[in-house]
N, C-alpha and C positions, 0 to 999 in steps of 0.2 A: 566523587561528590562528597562534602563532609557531611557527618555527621547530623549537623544541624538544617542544612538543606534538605538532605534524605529525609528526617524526621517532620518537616513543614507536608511535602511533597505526599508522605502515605500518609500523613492526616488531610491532606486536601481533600485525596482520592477517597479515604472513609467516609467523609462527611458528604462527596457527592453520591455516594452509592447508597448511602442515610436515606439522604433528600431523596434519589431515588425510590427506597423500597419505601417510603411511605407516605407519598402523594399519585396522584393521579395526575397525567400529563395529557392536556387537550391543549388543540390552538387555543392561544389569547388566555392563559394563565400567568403566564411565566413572567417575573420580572427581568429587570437587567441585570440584577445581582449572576442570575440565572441560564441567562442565554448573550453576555456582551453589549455594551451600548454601540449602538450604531444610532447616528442621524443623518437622512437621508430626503433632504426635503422634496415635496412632487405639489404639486398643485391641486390638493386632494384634500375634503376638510378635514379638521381637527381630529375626531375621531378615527377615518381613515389613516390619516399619518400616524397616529400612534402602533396603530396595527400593523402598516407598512415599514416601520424601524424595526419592530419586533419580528416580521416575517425576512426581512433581509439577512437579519441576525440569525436564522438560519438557516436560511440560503446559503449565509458565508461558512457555516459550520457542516454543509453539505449533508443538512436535513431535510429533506426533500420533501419527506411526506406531511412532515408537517407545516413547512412553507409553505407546500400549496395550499391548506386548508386555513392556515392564517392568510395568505394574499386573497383566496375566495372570500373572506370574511370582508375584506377592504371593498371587494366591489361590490359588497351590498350596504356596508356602512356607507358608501359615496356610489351609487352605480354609474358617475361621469369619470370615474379614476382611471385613467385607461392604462397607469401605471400599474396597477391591481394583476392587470391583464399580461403587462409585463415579466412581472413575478411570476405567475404560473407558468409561463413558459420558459422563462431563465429555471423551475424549478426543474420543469421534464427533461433537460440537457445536462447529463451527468460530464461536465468536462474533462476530470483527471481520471474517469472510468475507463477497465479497461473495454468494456462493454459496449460495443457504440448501441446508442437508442435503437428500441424498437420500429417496428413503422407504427404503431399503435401510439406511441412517445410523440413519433414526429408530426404524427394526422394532430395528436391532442394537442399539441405544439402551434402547431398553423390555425387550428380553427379558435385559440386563444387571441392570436394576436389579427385575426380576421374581427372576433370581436372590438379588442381595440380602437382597429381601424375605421368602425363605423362610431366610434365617439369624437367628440372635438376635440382634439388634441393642441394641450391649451400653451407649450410651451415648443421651442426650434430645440431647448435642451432635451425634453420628451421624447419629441422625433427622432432625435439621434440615435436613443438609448432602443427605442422599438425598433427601427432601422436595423440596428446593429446585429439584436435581437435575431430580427429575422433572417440575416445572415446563416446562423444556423439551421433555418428551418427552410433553408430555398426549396423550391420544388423541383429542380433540375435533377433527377436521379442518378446524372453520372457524379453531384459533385460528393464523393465519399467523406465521412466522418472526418479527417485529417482536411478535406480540402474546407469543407465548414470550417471549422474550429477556426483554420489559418482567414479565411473570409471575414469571419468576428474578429478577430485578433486586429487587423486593419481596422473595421471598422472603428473599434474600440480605442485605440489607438487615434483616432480622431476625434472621437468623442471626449478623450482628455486633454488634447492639446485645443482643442475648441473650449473647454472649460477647463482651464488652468487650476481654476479653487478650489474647481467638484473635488473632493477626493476619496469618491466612492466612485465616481471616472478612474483614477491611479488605482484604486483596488481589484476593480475587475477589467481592468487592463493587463496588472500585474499576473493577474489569475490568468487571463488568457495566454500571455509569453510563456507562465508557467506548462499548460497544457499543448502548449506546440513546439516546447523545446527537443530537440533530436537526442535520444538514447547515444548517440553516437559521437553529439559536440563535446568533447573533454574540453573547451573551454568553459564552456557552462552559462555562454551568455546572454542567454534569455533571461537562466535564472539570477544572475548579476542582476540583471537592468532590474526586474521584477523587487531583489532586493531594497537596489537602490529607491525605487517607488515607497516601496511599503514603509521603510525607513521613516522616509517623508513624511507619511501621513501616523506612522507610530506617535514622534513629538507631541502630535495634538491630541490624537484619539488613544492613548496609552491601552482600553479595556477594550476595542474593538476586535471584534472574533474574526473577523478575516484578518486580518493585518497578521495576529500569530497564527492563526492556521496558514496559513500561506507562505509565511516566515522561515516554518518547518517544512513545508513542503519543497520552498526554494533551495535550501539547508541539507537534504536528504540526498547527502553526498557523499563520500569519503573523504571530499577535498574540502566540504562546506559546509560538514554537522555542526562545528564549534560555533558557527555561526548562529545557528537555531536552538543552542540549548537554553536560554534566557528565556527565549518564546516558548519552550515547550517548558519547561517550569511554569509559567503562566498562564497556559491556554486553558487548563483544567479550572483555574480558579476563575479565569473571564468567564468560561461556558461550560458549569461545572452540570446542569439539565439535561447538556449531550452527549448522547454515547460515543461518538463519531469526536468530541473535543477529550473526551475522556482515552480516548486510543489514541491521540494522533501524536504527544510528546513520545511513544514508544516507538518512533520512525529517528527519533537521534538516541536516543537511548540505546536503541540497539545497532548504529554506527556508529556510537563511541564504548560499547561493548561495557554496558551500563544496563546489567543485567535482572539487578534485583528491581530497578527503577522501574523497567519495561516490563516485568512482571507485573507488578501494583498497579500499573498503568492499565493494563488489559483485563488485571481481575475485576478494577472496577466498568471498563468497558463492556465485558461480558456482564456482570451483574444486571446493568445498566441495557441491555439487549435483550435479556430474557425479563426482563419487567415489563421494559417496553412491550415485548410479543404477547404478552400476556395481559396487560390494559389496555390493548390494540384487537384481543381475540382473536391473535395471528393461529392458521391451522396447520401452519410448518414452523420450522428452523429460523429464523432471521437471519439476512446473508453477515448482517455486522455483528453478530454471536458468531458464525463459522471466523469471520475476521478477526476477531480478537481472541480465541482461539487455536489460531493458528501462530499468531505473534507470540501469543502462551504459552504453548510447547515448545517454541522455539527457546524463549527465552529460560525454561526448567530446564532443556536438556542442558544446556551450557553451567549451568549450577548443580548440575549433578542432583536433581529433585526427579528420578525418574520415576515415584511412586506417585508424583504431582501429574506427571506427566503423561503417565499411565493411565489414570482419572479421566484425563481430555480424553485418547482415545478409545478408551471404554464407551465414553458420553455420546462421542461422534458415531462409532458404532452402532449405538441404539437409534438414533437419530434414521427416520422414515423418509423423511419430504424435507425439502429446501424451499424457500421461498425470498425472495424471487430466484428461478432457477437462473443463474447468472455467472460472471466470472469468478466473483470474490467466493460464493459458494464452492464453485468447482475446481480453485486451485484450494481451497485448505480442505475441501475433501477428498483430494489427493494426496496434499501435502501432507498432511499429519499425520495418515500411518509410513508414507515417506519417510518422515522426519524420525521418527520413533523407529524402527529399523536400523537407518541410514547413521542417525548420531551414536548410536551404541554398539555401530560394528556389529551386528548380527547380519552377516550377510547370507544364512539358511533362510529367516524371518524375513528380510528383503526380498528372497528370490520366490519368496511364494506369496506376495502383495499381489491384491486381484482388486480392478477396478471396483469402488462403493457405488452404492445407489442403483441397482442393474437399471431402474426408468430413468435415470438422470439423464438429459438429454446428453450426452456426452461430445457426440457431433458435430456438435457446435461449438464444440470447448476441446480442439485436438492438442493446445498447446498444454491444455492443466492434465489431460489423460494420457502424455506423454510423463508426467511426473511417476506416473506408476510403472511405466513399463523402464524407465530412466533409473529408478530404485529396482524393480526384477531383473533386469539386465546386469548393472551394475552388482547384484547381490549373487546371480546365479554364477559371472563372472566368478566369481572369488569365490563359491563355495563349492565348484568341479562340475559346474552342471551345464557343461558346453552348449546342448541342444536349446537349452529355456537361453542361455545369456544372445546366441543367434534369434531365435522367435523374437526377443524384446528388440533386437537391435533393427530389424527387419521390420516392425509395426512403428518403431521411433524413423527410420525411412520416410515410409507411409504416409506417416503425420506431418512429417517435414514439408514433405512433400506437395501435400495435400493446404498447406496453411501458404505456400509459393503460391500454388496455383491461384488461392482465396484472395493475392495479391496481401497477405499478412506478414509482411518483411520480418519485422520484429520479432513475433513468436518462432517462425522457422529458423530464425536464426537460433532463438536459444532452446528449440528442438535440437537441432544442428548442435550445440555445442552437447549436451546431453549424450546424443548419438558419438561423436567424438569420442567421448570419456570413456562411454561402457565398448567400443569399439576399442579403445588401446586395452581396458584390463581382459577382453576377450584376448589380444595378441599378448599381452604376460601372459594369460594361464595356458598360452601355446607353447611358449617357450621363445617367441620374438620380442625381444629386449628393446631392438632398436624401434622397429616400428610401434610399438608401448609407447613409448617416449614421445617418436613425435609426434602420435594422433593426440595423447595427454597435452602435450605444450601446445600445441594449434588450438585445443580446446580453451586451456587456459590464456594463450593469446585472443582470442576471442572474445571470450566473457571480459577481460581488462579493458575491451575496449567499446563494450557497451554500459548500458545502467541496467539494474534489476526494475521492474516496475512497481508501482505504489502496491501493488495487490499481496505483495509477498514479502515478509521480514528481510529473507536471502534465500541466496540458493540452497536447496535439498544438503547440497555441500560443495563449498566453492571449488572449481575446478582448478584453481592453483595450489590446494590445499591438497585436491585429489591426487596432484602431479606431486607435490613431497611425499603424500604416501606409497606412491609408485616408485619413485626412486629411492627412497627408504627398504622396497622389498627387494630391489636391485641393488641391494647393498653399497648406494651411494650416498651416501651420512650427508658428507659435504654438501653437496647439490643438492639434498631432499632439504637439510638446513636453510638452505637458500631461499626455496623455492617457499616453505612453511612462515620465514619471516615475512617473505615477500606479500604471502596471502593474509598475517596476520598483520600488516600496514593497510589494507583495504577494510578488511573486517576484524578489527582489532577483541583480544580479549575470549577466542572461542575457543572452546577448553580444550579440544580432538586437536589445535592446531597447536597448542601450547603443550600439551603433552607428546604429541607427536616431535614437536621442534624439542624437549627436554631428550626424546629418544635420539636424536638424531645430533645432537649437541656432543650426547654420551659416546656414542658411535664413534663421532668424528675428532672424541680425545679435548675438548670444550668443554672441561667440568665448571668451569664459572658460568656459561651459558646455561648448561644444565642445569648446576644448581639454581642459576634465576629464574629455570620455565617452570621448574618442578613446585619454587614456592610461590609465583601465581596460581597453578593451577589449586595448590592448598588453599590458597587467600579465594581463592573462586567458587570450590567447594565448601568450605568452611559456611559452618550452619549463619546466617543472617540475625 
């Protein structure tokens, strides 16, 4: 990024964590400057529809809490708005979560749009959109989280081809394909189409905060960052109020290994999360403080700021209660003595990480308390401590196992890969060379062939990356070389892989190669 760009981008982010630290944030403050213009017309008087553009505006910014308290506001400005009613229940359905709703979410959900239903609903394009709505809130208990979402997604999908003009139809259409695209389709084409969509409505509406948050979201690829970095240079200045538009450009930032960006991105998101909890009179953590915190860490260890970095987990340390206890809380308080550990090669400090929070409901989250024992295992591997790197590999099992049975495909899979990894470096510290190799390479085939999910920067440390440093200790330069570009073509710019590949260059008699990883990784740490 030049210079001049960079320099726009961390004045953006100052001036929103300004406006931040010194106003007070209640529904029905905020201008557009503030939270994105959207228009969204409903059949609702005057005064309601101004509240209702404003509540969808962050709806699309996946402000939840405050949506609903602006959409409640509409049904008493208009108590015939049954669009009103709408909103609050599009608010309680976190779509790109990884957390499916509560049954608490889904009762408030139903008995929302039950209100609705007893007003006159004054339009067939209303219909549609509560219709659709209710898609997600059916009352059939077998249809699971994944079977909703795809439910909406149809219906939605009619609802814009039935309104061709609406193009707040094409947005949360776009958003539904986004939310039911498969981890697995390496063509990406949901998130294509969803592009394609948003495209179309960018031309007219340029400041609208779905449009770039979604942009980014469809973007958050290795194959389709380029695509979202326009959008996420902008999405901070559309919806500069939100913490949640304040973190979200740090999702291409750190896929194109655009690490100082992603930094500024999250300090001001953090900033902007402990304000919040604290004009809000929150009695825990806020889970979008653990969020951007975790992207935080991520992004200092890579720039060699481990005194920055060390600071988060000091913070996260002290840190009692989470709230909501949820997933986003429970992978980055995981992740981040993870990460901290994990990026700086101490693999004694690895092998002695003990699950945070002893009440955190953990249980219910086998796939983020698999991150700790994925770092003990991996750490006790490599630093001779046979019995602890079995125990971890044997509880990563477990959890595997246990997320199959939950019918959680996904997470047991990258249990599963996790399990893989610390499984081959227990056969190196055996003295099995071959089977090292290919428990590592099935793991790294593995992970290449799904996506990381929205909750997480990256993995702990990509498994293609783990595999050059595995064959690096197998004294094969060449192949570790290989294998370290390969992983730095997905996650380009990470400093372990760029150092590692400068070793491995050197090794293999490639002093030109060499010398080029050695003076990224300079250009990397070099103070900012």
């Amino acid at each position: 990024m030049n210079l001049f760009i960079n320099s726009i981008l961390i004045a953006t982010l100052m001036i929103a964590s300004a406006l931040w630290a010194g106003e007070g944030h209640h529904a029905g403050t905020f201008s557009e400057e503030k939270l994105g213009k959207v228009h969204f017309p409903v059949s609702c008087n005057p005064a309601a529809q101004a509240q209702f553009n404003q509540a969808v505006a962050m709806l699309h910014s996946f402000w939840y809490d405050e949506a609903v308290k602006t959409f409640a506001q509409v049904t008493v400005s208009d108590p015939s708005c049954a669009m009103g009613y709408w909103g609050i229940a599009m608010s309680h359905y976190h779509q790109l979560w990884a957390t499916p709703p509560t049954a608490a979410e889904l009762q408030a959900g139903r008995e929302t749009l039950q209100k609705a239903a007893q007003l006159n609903i004054k339009t067939e394009r209303e219909k549609a959109y509560l219709a659709a709505t209710g898609a997600l809130y059916q009352i059939d208990t077998q249809a699971d989280y994944t079977a909703r979402k795809l439910a909406y997604q149809s219906a939605m999908q009619r609802v814009w081809q039935e309104n061709p003009d609406d193009r707040e139809a094409a947005v949360f259409y776009a958003l539904a394909l986004i939310s039911t695209a498969s981890p697995q389709d390496k063509t990406y084409a949901n998130q294509k189409k969803a592009l394609e969509l948003l495209q179309h409505v960018l031309e007219k509406e340029p400041n609208h905060p779905g449009v770039a948050h979604y942009i980014i979201h469809s973007s958050d690829y290795p194959e389709l960052a380029n695509l979202g970095l326009d959008a996420a240079r902008r999405y901070t200045q559309i919806a500069p109020a939100v913490p949640h538009a304040l973190h979200m450009p740090s999702h291409i930032f750190i896929r194109l290994g655009h690490w100082h960006d992603a930094a500024q991105s999250n300090v001001a998101a953090y900033r902007a999360a402990k304000n919040y909890a604290c004009e809000n009179a929150l009695t825990a953590t806020w889970d979008q403080q653990f969020h951007a915190m975790d992207y935080l860490i991520y992004a200092y260890l890579q720039t060699g700021q481990t005194g920055k970095a060390k600071d988060i987990l000091q913070e996260l340390r002290a840190i009692k209660k989470a709230q909501p206890e949820n997933t986003t809380a429970a992978y980055a308080l995981a992740a981040i003595p993870a990460r901290y550990a994990v990026e700086r090669g101490e693999w004694l400090e690895a092998s002695e990480l003990q699950v945070s929070l002893a009440d955190f409901p953990w249980s219910q989250f086998g796939w983020c308390e698999a991150i700790t024992h994925f770092a003990r295992g991996l750490g006790a591997a490599r630093s001779g401590k046979a019995a602890a790197a079995r125990s971890s590999l044997q509880r990563l099992e477990q959890l595997r196992d246990n997320d199959k049975a939950a019918n959680k495909n996904y997470t047991a899979d990258q249990i599963e890969i996790q399990r893989l990894a610390v499984a081959a470096w227990i056969a190196h510290a055996e003295g099995n060379a071959q089977q090292a190799q290919t428990l590592m390479r099935a793991a790294a085939d593995r992970e290449d062939a799904t996506e990381k999910d929205n909750v997480t920067p990256g993995a702990i440390i990509p498994a293609r990356e783990l595999l050059g440093e595995l064959l690096l200790a197998l004294q094969q330069p060449d192949a570790a070389l290989h294998a370290f570009e390969q992983s730095l073509a997905r996650t380009p710019n990470r400093r372990n892989a760029l150092s590692h590949a400068a070793e491995a260059a050197k090794q293999a008699g490639d002093k030109e190669k060499a010398r080029n990883y050695e003076e990224q990784v300079q250009k990397l740490t070099a103070p900012s």
